[in-house]
Short mmCIF file of the C-alpha atoms (twelve columns), coordinates in Angstrom:
data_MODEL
# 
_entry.id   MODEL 
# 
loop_
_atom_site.group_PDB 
_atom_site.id 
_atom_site.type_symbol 
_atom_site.label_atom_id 
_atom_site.label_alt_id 
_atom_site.label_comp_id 
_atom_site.label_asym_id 
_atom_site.label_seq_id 
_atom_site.Cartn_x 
_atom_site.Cartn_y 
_atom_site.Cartn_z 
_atom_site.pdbx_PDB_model_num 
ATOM 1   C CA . UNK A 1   17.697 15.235  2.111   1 
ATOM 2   C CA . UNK A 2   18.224 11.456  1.389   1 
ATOM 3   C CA . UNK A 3   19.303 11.002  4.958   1 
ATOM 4   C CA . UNK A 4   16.103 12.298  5.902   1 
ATOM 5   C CA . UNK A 5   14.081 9.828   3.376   1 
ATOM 6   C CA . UNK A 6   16.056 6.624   3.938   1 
ATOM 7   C CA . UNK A 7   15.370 7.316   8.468   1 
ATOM 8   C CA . UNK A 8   11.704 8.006   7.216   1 
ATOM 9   C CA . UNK A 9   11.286 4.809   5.324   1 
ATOM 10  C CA . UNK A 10  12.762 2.741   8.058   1 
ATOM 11  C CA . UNK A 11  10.495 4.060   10.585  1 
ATOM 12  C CA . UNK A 12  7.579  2.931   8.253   1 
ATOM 13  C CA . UNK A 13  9.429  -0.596  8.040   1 
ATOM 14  C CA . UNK A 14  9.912  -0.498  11.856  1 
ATOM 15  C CA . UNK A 15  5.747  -0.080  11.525  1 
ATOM 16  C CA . UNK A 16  5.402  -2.615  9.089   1 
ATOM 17  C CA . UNK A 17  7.156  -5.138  11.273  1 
ATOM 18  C CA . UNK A 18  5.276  -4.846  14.034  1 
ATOM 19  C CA . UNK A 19  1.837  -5.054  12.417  1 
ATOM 20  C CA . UNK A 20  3.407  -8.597  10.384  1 
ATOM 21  C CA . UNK A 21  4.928  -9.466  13.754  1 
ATOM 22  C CA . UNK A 22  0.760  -8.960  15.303  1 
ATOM 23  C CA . UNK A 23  -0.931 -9.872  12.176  1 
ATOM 24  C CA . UNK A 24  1.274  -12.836 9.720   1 
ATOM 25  C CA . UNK A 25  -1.609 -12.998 7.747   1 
ATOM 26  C CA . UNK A 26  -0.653 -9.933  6.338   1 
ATOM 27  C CA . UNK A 27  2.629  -11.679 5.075   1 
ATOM 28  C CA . UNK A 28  0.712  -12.015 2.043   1 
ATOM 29  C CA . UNK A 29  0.627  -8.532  1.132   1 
ATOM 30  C CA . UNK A 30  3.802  -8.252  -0.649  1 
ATOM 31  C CA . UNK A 31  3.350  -11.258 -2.651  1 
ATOM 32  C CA . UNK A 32  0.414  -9.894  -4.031  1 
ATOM 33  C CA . UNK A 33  1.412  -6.120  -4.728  1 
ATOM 34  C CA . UNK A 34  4.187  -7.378  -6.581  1 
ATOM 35  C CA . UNK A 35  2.028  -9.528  -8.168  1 
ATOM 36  C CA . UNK A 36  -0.509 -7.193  -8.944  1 
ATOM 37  C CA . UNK A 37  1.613  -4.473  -10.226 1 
ATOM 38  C CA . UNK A 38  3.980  -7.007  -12.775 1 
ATOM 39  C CA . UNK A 39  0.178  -7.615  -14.211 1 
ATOM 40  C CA . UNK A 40  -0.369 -4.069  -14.395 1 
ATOM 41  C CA . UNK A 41  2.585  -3.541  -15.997 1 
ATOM 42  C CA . UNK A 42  2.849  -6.142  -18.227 1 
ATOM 43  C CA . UNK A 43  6.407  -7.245  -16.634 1 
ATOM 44  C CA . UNK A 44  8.121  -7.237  -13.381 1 
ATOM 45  C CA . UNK A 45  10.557 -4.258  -12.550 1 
ATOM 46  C CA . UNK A 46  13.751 -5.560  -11.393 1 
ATOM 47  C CA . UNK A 47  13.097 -4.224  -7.810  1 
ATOM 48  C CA . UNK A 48  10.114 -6.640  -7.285  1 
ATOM 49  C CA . UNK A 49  11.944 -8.993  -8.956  1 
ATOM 50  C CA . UNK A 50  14.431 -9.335  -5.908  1 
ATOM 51  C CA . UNK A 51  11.539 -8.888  -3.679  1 
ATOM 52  C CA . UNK A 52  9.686  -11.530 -4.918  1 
ATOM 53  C CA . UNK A 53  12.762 -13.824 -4.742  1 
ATOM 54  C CA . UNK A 54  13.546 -12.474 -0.987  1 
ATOM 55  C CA . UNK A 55  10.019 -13.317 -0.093  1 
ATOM 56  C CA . UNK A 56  10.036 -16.463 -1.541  1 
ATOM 57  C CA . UNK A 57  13.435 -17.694 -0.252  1 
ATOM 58  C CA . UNK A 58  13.950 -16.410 3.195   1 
ATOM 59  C CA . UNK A 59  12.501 -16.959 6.630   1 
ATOM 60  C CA . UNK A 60  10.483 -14.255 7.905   1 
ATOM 61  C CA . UNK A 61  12.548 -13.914 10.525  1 
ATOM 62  C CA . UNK A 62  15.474 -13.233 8.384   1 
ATOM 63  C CA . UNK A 63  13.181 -10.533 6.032   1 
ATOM 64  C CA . UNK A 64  12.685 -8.943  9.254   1 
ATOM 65  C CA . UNK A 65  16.010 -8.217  9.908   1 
ATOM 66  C CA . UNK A 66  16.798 -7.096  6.633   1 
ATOM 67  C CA . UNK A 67  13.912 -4.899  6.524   1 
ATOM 68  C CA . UNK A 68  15.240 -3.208  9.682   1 
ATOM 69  C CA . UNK A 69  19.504 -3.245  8.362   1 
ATOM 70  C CA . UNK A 70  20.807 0.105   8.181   1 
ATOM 71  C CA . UNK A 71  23.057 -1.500  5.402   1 
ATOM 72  C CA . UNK A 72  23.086 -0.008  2.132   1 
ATOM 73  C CA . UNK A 73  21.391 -3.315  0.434   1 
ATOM 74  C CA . UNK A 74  18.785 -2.759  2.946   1 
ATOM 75  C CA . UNK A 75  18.280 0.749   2.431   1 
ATOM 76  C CA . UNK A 76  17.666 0.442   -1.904  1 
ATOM 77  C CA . UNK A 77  15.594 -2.450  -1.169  1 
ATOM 78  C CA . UNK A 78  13.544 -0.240  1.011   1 
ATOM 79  C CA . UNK A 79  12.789 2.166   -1.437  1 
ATOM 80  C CA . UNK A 80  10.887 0.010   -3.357  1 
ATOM 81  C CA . UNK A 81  9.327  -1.867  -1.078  1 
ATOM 82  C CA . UNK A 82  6.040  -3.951  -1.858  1 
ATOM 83  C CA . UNK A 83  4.512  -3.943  1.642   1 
ATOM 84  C CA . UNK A 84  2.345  -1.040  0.853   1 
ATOM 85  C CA . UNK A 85  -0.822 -1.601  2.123   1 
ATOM 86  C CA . UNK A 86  0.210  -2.644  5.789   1 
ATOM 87  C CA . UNK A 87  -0.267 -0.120  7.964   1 
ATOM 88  C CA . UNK A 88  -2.752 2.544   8.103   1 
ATOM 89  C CA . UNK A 89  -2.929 5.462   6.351   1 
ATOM 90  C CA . UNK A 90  -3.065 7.236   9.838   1 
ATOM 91  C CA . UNK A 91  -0.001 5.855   10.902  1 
ATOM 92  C CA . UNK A 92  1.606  6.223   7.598   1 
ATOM 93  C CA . UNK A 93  0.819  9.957   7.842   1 
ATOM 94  C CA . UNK A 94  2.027  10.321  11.075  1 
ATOM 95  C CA . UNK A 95  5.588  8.986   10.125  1 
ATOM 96  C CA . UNK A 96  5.979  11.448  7.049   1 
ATOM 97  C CA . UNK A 97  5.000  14.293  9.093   1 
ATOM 98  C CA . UNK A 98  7.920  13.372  11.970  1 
ATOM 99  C CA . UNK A 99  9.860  13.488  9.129   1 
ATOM 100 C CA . UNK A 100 8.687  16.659  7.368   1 
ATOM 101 C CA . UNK A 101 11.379 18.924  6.689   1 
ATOM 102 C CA . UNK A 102 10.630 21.981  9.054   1 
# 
């Protein structure tokens, strides 16, 4: 259910924030996935294109708030979102299983 999916991922965002919000160090995570995987693949998928240009041209205040819009931009941006590596796998795991379908 895409519902299901699109509450999932912003819980994980909602996780993501606080750990950037504790740690801005790790602001440099996205940067650098996107980074990483246009090497990887030789070019840069349109997605991380508008990340890149999001992370580059706003505040992190105002990425924070878009990472945590219910608006429809919001929502596609979050499914391709470079902050992998942020939070734990632990706490990753625990948000997919809340939203397991049962």
């Amino acid at each position: 259910m895409q519902q299901r999916s699109d509450r999932r991922s912003l819980a994980l965002h909602r996780a993501i924030v606080r750990c950037l919000t504790e740690n801005p160090t790790l602001w440099s995570v996205p940067l650098a996935n996107i980074e990483r995987w246009a090497a990887n693949q030789g070019h840069m998928a349109a997605p991380y294109f508008i990340w890149k240009e999001i992370l580059t041209s706003m505040s992190h205040e105002e990425i924070v708030k878009l990472l945590l819009s219910r608006s429809q931009r919001a929502t596609q941006l979050r499914s391709s979102s470079p902050f992998t590596g942020i939070i734990s796998q632990g706490e990753r795991d625990r948000i997919f299983q809340k939203y397991q379908k049962g």
